[in-house]
N, C-alpha and C positions, 0 to 999 in steps of 0.2 A: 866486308870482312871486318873492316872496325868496328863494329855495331856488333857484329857478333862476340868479338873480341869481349868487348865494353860488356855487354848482356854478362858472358862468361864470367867473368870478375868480379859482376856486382853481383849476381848469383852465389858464388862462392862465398863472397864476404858475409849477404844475408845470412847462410847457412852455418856458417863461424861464430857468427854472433846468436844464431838463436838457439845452438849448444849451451851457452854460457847461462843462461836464464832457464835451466834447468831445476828442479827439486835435489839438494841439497848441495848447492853453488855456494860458497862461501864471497861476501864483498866487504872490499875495505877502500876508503875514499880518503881522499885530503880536498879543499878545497877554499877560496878565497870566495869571500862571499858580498863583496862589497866594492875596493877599488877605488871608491868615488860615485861606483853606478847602483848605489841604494838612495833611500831618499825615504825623510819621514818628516810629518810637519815639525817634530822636538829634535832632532839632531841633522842637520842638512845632509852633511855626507861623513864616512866613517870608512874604516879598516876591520876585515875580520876572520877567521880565519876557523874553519869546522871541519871536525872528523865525523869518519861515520861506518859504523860497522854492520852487517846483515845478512840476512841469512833467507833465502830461498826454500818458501814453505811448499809452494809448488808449482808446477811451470807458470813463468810471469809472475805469481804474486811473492815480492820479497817482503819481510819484517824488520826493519834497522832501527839502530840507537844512534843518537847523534851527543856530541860535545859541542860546543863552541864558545869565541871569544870575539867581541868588536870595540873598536877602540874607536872611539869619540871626541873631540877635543873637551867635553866639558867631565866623560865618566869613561868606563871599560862596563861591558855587561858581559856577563857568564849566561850561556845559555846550555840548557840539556833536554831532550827527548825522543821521543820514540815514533816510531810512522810506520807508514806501508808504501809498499810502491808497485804500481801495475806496466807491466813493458809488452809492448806492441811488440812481438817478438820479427813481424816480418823487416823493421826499420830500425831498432833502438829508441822511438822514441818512448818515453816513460810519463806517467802520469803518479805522484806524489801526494800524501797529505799525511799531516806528524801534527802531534799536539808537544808544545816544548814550554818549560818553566825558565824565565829568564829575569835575574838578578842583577842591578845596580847597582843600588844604592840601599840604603838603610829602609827607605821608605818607597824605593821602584823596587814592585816586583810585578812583574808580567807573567799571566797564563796566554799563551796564543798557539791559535789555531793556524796552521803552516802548509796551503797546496803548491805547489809547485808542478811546472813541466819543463821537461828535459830531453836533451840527447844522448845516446851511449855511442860514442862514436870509436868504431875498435880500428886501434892504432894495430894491434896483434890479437891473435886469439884471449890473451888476458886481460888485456888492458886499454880502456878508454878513458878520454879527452869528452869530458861532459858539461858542455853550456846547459846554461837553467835559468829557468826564470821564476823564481817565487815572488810569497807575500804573506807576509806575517801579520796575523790579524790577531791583536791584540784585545782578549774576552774583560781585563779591567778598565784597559784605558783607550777607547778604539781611534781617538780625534789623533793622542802623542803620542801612542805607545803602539801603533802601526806599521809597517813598513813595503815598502816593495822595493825588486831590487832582481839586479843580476847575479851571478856568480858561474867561477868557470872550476872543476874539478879535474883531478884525475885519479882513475878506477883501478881497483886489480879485482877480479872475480878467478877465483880459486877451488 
């Protein structure tokens, strides 16, 4: 009876969530992208902190813009661009890649190439709790200006 119970629920939730990942679903995110758990050979560890808005072109594939900000002890870099992202609709998990322009300093400017995967993990029918795993691959400077890293978000899909 627990097994069916269990079967029940997790059925339901799949079905919850793969409403969400509809054609024309509205997302909007916050998320910390760093922590301590990025790492690059030019800044050990760092603070950051990105938004991100998108828009559901059609089932599973979204189009989003992103912001962001990390704090370093040596500088703060501004980052901004734009991606796609593919969702596995029977699980949440998502598959990412964005190309983003990120600013420095006078003389760092990074173009980088940005895949990532994740989870959409629905807290409610709106809103999820999304670990990720990216890597910023940096097209000027690939040795310092690279990165990989965790980050943890949360979703609203509207």
């Amino acid at each position: 009876m627990r097994k069916l119970m269990l079967s029940l629920l997790l059925m339901m939730a799949a079905m919850g969530a793969k409403a969400q990942f509809e054609k024309g679903t509205t997302y909007v995110s916050a998320s910390t992208t760093s922590l301590g758990l990025s790492y690059s050979s030019n800044e050990k560890l760092n603070f950051g902190l990105e938004l991100n808005g998108g828009y559901f072109i059609q089932k599973a594939w979204m189009l989003y813009g992103k912001l962001g900000y990390d704090h370093t002890r040596w500088t703060d870099h501004f980052q901004m661009g734009v991606g796609g992202r593919y969702y596995f609709t029977q699980n949440g998990i998502y598959m990412g890649l964005g190309l983003q322009y990120e600013h420095a300093t006078k003389s760092v400017n990074n173009v980088q190439l940005c895949p990532e995967v994740g989870y959409a993990f629905f807290v409610n029918r709106f809103i999820t709790i999304e670990p990720a795993v990216y890597y910023h691959m940096s097209l000027n400077d690939f040795s310092d200006g690279s990165k990989v890293g965790l980050k943890l978000g949360l979703g609203f899909y509207f």
